[in-house]
TISEBA-837044 format. One line per 4 residues: number of its first residue (from 1); their letters; for each residue x, y, z of C-alpha. Coordinates in steps of 0.02 Angstrom, whole numbers, plus 50000, padded with zeros to 5 digits. Each point is the difference from the previous one (the first is absolute). Layout:
REM residues N
NUM	A	X,Y,Z | ...;
***
This chain:
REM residues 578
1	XXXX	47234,48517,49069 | 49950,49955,50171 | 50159,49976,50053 | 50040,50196,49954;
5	XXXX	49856,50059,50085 | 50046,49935,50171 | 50186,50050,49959 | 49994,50177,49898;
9	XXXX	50155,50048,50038 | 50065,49824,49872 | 49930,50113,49874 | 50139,50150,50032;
13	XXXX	50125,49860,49939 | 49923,50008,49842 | 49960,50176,49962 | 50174,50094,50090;
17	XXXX	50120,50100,49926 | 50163,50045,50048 | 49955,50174,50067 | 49835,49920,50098;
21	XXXX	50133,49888,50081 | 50108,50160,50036 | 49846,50088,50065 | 49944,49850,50137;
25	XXXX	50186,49987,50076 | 50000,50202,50045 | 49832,49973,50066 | 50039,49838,50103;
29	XXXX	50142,50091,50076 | 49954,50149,50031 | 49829,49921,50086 | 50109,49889,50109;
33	XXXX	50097,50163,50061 | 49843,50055,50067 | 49929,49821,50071 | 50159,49969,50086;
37	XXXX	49987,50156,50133 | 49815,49976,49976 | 49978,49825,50027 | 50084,50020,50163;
41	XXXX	49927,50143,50072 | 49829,49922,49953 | 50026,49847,50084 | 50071,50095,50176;
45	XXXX	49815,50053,49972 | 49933,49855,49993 | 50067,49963,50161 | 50109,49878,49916;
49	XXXX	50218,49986,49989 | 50033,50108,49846 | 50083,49846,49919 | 49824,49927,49961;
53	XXXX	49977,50167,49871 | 50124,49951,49923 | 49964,49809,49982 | 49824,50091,49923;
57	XXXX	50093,50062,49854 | 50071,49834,49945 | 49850,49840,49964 | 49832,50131,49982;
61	XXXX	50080,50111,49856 | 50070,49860,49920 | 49813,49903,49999 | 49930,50151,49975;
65	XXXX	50125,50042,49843 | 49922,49817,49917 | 49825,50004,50051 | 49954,50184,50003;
69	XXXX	49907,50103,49861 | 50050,50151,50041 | 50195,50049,49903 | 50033,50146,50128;
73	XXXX	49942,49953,50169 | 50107,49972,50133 | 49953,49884,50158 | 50107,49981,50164;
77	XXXX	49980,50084,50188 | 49886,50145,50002 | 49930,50109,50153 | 49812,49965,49991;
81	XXXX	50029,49817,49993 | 50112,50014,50122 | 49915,50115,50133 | 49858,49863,49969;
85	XXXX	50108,49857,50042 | 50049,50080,50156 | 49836,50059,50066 | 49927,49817,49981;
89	XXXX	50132,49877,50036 | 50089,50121,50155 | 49814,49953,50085 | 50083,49825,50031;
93	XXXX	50176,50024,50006 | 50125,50118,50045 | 50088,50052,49863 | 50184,49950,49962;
97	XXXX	49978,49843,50085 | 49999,49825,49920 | 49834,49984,50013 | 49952,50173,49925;
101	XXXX	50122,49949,49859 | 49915,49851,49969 | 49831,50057,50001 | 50025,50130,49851;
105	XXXX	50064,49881,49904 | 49869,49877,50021 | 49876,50148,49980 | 50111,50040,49816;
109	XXXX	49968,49829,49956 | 49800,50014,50051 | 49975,50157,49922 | 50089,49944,49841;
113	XXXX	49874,49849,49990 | 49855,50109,50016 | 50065,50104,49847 | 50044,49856,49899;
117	XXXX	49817,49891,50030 | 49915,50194,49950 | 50069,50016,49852 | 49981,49803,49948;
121	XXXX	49815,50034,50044 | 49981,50154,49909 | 49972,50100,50139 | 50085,50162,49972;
125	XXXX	49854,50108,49961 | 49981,49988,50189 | 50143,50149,50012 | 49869,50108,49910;
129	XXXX	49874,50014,50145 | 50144,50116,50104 | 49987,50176,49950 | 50117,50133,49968;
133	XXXX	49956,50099,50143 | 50016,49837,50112 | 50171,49967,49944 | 50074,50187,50017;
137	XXXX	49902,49996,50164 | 50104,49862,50073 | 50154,50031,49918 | 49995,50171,50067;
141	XXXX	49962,49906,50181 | 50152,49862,49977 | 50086,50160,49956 | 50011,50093,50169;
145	XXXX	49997,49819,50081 | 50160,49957,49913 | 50081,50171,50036 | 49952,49997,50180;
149	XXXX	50072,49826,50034 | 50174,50054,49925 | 50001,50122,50139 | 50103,49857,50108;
153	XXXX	50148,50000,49880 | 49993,50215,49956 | 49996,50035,50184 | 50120,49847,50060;
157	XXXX	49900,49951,50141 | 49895,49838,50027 | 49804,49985,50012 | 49892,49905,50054;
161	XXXX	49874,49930,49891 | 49814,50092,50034 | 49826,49930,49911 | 49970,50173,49959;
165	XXXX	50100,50127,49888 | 49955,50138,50103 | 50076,49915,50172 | 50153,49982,49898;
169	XXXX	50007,50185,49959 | 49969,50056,50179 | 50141,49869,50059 | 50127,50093,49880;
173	XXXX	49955,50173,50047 | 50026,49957,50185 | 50161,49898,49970 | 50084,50114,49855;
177	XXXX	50093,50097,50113 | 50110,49815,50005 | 50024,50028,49815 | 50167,49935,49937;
181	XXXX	50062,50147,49894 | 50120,49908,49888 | 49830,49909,49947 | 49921,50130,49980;
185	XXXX	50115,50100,49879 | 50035,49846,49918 | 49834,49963,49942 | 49967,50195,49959;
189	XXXX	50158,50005,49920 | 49959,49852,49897 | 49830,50067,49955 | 50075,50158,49962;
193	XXXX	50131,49933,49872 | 49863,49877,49918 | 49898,50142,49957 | 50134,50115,49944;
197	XXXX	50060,49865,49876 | 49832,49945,49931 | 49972,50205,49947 | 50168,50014,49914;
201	XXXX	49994,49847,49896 | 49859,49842,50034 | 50116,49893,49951 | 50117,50004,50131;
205	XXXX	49978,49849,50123 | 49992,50130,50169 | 49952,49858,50103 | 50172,49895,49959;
209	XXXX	50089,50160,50009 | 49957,50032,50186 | 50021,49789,50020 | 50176,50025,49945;
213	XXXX	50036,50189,50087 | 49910,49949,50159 | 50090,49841,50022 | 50171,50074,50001;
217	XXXX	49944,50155,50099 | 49959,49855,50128 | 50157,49919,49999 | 50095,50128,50036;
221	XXXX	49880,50103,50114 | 49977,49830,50100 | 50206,50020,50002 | 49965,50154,50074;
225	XXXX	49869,49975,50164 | 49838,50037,49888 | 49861,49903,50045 | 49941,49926,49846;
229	XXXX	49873,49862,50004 | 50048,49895,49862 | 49944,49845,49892 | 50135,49884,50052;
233	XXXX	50027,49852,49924 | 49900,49955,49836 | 50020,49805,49950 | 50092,49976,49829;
237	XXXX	49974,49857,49888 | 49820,49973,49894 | 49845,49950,50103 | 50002,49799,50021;
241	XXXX	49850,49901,49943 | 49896,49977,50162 | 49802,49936,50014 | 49879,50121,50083;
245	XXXX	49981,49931,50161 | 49799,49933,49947 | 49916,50010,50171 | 49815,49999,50014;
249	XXXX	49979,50079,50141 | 50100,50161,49949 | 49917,49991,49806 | 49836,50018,50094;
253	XXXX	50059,50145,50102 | 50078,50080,49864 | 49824,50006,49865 | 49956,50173,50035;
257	XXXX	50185,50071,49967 | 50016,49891,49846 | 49831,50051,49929 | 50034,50192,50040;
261	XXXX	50174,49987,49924 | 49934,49883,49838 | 49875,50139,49964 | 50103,50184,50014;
265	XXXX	50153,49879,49892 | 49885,49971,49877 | 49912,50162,49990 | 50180,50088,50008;
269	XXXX	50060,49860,49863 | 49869,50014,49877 | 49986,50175,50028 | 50193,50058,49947;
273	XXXX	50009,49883,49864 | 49820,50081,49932 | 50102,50176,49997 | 50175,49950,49915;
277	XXXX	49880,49864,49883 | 49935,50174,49941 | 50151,50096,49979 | 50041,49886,49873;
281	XXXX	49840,49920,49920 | 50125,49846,49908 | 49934,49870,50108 | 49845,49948,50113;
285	XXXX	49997,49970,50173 | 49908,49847,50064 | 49933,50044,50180 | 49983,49791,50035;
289	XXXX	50179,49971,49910 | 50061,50138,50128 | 49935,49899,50134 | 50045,49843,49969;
293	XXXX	50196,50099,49969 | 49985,50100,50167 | 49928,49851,50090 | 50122,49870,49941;
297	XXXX	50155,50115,50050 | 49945,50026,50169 | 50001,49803,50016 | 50180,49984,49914;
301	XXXX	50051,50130,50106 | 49943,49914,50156 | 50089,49841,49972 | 50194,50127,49987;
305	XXXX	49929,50096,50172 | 49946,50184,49899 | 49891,50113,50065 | 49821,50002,49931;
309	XXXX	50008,50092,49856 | 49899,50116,49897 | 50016,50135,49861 | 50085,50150,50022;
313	XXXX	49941,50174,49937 | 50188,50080,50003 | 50084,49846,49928 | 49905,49976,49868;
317	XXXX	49989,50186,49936 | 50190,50006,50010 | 50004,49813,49894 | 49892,50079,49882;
321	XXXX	50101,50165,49995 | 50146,49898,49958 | 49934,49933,49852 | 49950,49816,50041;
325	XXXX	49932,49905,49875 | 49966,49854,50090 | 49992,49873,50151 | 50185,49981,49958;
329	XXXX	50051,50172,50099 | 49912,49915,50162 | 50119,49851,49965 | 50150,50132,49990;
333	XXXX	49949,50065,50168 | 49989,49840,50076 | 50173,49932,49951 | 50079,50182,50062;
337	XXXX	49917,49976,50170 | 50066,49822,50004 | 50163,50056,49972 | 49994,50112,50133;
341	XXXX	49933,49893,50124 | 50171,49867,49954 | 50132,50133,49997 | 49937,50185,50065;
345	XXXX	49888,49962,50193 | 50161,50035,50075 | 49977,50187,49957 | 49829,50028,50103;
349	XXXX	50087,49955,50141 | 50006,50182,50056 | 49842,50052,49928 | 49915,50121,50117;
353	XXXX	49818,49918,50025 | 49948,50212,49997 | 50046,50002,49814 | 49884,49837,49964;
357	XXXX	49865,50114,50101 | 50037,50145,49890 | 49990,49892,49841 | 49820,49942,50048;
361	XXXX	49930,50161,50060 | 50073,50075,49805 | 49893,49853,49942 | 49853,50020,50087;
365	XXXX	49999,50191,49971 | 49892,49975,49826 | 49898,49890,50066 | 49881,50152,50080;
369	XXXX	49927,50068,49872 | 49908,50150,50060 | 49969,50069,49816 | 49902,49835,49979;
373	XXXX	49900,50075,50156 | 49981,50174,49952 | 49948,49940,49851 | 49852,49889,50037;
377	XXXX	49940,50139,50136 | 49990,50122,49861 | 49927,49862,49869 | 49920,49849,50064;
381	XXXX	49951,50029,50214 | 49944,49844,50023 | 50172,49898,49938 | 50084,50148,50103;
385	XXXX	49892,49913,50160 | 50050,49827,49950 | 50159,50042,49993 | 50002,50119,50155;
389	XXXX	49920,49829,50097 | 50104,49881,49920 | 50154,50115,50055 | 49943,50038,50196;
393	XXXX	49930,49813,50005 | 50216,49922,49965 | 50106,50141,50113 | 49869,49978,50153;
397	XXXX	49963,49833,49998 | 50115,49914,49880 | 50046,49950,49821 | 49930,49841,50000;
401	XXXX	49834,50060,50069 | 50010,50136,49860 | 50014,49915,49883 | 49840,49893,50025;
405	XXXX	49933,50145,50051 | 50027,50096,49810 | 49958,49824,49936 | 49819,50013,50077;
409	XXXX	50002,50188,49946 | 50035,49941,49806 | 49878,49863,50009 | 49854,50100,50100;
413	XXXX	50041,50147,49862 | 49984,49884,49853 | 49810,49918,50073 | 49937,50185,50065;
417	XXXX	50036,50057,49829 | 49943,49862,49901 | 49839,49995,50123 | 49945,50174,49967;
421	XXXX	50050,50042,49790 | 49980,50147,49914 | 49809,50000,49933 | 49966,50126,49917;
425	XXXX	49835,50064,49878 | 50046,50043,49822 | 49940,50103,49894 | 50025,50061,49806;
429	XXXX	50128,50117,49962 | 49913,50120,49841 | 50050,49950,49823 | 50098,49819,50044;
433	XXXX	49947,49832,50045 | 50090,50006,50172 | 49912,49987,50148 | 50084,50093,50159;
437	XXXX	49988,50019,50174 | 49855,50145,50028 | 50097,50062,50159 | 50178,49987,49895;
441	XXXX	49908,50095,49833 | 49857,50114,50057 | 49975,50017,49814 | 49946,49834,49986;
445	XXXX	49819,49961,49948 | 49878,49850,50093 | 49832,50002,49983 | 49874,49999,50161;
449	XXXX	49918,49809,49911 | 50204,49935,49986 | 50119,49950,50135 | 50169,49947,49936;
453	XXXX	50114,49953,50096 | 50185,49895,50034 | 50073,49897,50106 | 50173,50011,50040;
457	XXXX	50068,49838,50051 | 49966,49810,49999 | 49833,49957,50080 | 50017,49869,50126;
461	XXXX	49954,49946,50185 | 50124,50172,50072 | 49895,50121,49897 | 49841,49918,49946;
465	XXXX	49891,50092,50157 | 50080,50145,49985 | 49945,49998,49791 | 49822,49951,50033;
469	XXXX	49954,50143,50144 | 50110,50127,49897 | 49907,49955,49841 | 49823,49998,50101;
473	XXXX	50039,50186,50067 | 50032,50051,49807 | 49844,49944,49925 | 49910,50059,50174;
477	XXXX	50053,50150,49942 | 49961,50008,49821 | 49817,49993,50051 | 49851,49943,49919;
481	XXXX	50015,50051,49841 | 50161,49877,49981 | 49963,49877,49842 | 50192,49940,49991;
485	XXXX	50155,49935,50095 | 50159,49991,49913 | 50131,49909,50067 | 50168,50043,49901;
489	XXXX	50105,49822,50069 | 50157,50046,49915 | 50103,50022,50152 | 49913,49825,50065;
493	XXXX	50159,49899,49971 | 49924,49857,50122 | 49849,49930,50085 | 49980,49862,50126;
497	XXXX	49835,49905,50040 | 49955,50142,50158 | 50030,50138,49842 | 49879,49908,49889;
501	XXXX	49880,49996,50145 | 50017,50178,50025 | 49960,50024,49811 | 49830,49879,50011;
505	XXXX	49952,50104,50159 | 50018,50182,49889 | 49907,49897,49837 | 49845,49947,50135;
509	XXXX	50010,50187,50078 | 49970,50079,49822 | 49875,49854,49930 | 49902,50046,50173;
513	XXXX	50002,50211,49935 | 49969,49941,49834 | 50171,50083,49941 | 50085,49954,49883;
517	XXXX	50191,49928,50007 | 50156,49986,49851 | 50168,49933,50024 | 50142,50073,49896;
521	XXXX	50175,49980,49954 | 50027,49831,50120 | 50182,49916,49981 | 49992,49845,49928;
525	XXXX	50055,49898,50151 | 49834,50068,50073 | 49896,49998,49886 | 50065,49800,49999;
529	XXXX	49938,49977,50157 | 49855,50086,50007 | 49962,49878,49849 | 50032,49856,50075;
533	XXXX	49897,50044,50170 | 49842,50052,49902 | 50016,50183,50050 | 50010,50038,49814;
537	XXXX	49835,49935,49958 | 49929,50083,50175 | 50050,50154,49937 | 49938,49965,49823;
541	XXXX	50079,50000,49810 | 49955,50174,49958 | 50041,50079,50164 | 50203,49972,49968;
545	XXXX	50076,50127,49900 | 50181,50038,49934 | 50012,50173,50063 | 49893,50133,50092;
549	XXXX	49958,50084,49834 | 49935,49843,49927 | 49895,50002,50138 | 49937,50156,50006;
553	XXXX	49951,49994,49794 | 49922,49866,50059 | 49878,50058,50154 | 49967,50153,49873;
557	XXXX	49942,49925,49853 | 49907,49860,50091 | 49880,50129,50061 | 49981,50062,49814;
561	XXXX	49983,49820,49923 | 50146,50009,49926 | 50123,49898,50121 | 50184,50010,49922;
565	XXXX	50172,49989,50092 | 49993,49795,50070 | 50150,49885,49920 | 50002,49820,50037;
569	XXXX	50208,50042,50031 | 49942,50043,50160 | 49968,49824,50067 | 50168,49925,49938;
573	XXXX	50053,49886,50102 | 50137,49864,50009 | 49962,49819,50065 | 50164,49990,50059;
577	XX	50082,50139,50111 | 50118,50099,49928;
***
């Protein structure tokens, strides 16, 4: 058994039919149509010979296939990854060079390690500390970044590499006048046809069909005088097995690359597989499963020279549109891109480098996602401002720097809310039992001798100040004809030591005023610990109550004699944790 759940994709042996067979092969190929053209142009990206894209689609889906939990996702070269790859590791070397080559694939193999050792360690919850906003912030950022550095190959001219976007985009207004114009309509062209096939039927692989059209335009426009700045030769044969060249010098210089691109591949990983896990809802994704899959393809990968690799959006919404069933489509595509890397190279030959350009920036075009944007302006301002900052913060100063940048954002979000929770005072709502936010239900009913109120969120060291000034100001407030404080702790799903302090130092304030305090609906994990601290007793048998109502009946038939409403259910408690 826990031999299938490191392997899920053994359990597709057992459960496929003839059609789910049928249904993976369409998908594998028509995936690998797509990665081929893809692959390539992604690793030009990169800053890397488009031969290494292709040597991406070969170990990782295969590793992936076995390992992964997800039956429709579909790993190999993709853009973010990619851009990230060359913002970090072009800091050292220049790209192209033997060096540069080197260096991403030791960073593959680094980044894959990192992936693997969080998911062995149970550490992808981590992913959920990056918000939305923060992700479509810097995707939106990578976005224009990406789009601005295929400028080179759309406008045929070199440039120089600038630390800043914006230098880049002066440089290429000043210099466009030296535009090659075969480039140019080459890539628009290309664009051009993409899109016009995607509209008339999805299915149709545009970016092979201006592979095949543009290579033979080449040929014979080269024939011709045309400048076209083409691919050139593209190395046949499958990648050979080769050790990442394990220096410790360049692992050390390479940490912040590897532990920018480990956390936007896991976030994009997790992420897609989360969205096509729910299309279906026949299987479960296993967020550490996926990492230990994603991280142990990178390091396979490394060892046959691919790319670093990562999830990809468009591939895996066209795997699932094909009908995949499982990890077996991923093997399909891999064994189609290994046959063209023995027989087919020789075709790319003429491939102008404008139509891997024009691939990308068709990529790269859905990656901006202004109705995300006008959406949180109209709905949620301050995610619209993390993502606004996220998004300035990566196209002015860079993608690595925005993405710690969002990271801080998510994190300082998480503690700013968490430090300041909704508090509100309750009251009763006429003819029920349910107790209500007075501001929320005007209609609700207190009484001037009663202040009820709730906590919103765990009580601990972040929050515990904030609680005990907030809940001084309220019964400040009240007066001096206040007799009661109810605290409703039913949103109180935690409390540290500093939290229990802060509860001690609101018990001593209303022992002091000679008011009166109850504690209702507490979670059982809570109410375990206030047990085993003493609290409970501090706070006293009788003063814990199941519900607000309970305490209420109580207060009002205490002052008639007649006390009623108290159940010994309230201080249930477990001697273990649950």
């Amino acid at each position: 058994m826990k031999l299938l759940n490191r392997f899920p994709t053994l359990n597709s042996f057992k459960t496929h039919k003839k059609s789910d067979w049928r249904k993976d092969i369409v998908a594998g190929i028509t995936v690998a149509v797509m990665l081929v053209p893809q692959g390539m142009a992604y690793a030009s990206l990169a800053g890397m010979p488009p031969i290494y894209g292709l040597y991406a689609g070969l170990v990782p889906l295969f590793l992936y296939a076995v390992i992964g939990t997800s039956r429709q996702l579909s790993i190999g070269p993709v853009a973010i990854s990619a851009l990230l790859v060359l913002a970090g590791v072009s800091q050292i070397a220049e790209p192209l060079t033997p060096e540069y080559i080197s260096l991403v694939i030791l960073a593959g193999f680094m980044i894959g390690v990192g992936q693997m050792l969080m998911g062995f360690m149970k550490l992808g919850f981590l992913v959920n500390f990056i918000s939305h906003p923060v992700i479509v912030g810097f995707t939106s950022g990578a976005a224009i970044i990406i789009a601005i550095s295929q400028m080179k190959d759309l406008l045929g001219i070199e440039i120089p590499r600038f630390s800043h976007i914006y230098e880049t985009v002066v440089y290429i207004f000043q210099n466009i006048g030296q535009a090659n114009w075969v480039s140019v309509a080459s890539c628009l062209g290309s664009f051009f046809v993409i899109a016009l096939l995607r509209r008339i039927n999805k299915a149709i692989p545009g970016a092979l069909v201006v592979v095949i059209l543009s290579s033979i335009v080449a040929y014979y426009g080269i024939q011709e005088g045309y400048d076209f700045v083409i691919v050139k030769g593209v190395p046949a044969g499958l990648p050979p097995l080769q050790m990442p060249d394990f220096n410790w010098a360049n692992m050390k210089i390479l940490i912040p690359t590897v532990l920018t691109v480990t956390l936007i591949g896991i976030v994009e990983s997790i992420g897609i597989a989360k969205v096509l896990q729910s299309k279906h809802q026949t299987y479960s994704i296993r967020p550490n499963q996926e990492l230990i899959a994603i991280g142990v393809s990178k390091i396979g990968g490394s060892f046959f020279l691919a790319l670093p690799s990562s999830a990809s959006f468009s591939r895996s919404a066209v795997n699932n549109d094909s009908g995949a069933q499982s990890g077996i489509a991923s093997i399909v595509t891999a064994l189609i891109v290994a046959l063209t890397l023995l027989f087919f190279t020789p075709l790319f030959y003429y491939l102008p480098k404008a139509v891997l350009a024009a691939i990308i920036l068709f990529a790269v075009k859905g990656l901006f996602e202004w109705k995300t944007a006008k959406h949180l302006w109209f709905d949620h301002r301050r995610d619209f401002y993390m993502m606004l900052t996220t998004f300035i913060v990566t196209l002015i100063i860079g993608v690595e720097f925005g993405v710690l940048v969002g990271v801080l954002l998510s994190i300082w979000m998480v503690l700013y809310r968490s430090s300041k929770p909704h508090f509100p005072t309750l009251g009763k709502l006429p003819n029920s039992e349910s107790f209500r936010s007075i501001r929320r239900f005007p209609n609700a009913e207190s009484l001037d001798e009663v202040l009820i109120t709730r906590f919103d969120d765990q009580l601990y060291f972040g929050n515990s100040n904030y609680f005990v000034e907030n809940l001084k100001n309220k019964i400040e407030r009240k007066g001096e004809k206040l007799e009661l404080v109810i605290l409703d702790a039913g949103s109180i799903h935690d409390m540290d030591s500093t939290g229990m302090e802060g509860l001690k130092e609101i018990i001593n304030f209303l022992e002091k005023k000679k008011i009166k305090f109850h504690l209702t609906d507490v979670v059982g994990p809570v109410r375990d610990f206030l047990k085993r601290t003493g609290l409970s007793d501090r706070i006293g048998i009788k003063n814990q109550f199941l519900n607000n109502q309970d305490a209420m009946n109580f207060y009002i038939y205490s002052k008639k004699g007649k006390p009623i409403g108290w159940s010994p259910d309230a201080l249930q408690y477990n001697e273990e944790e649950e």
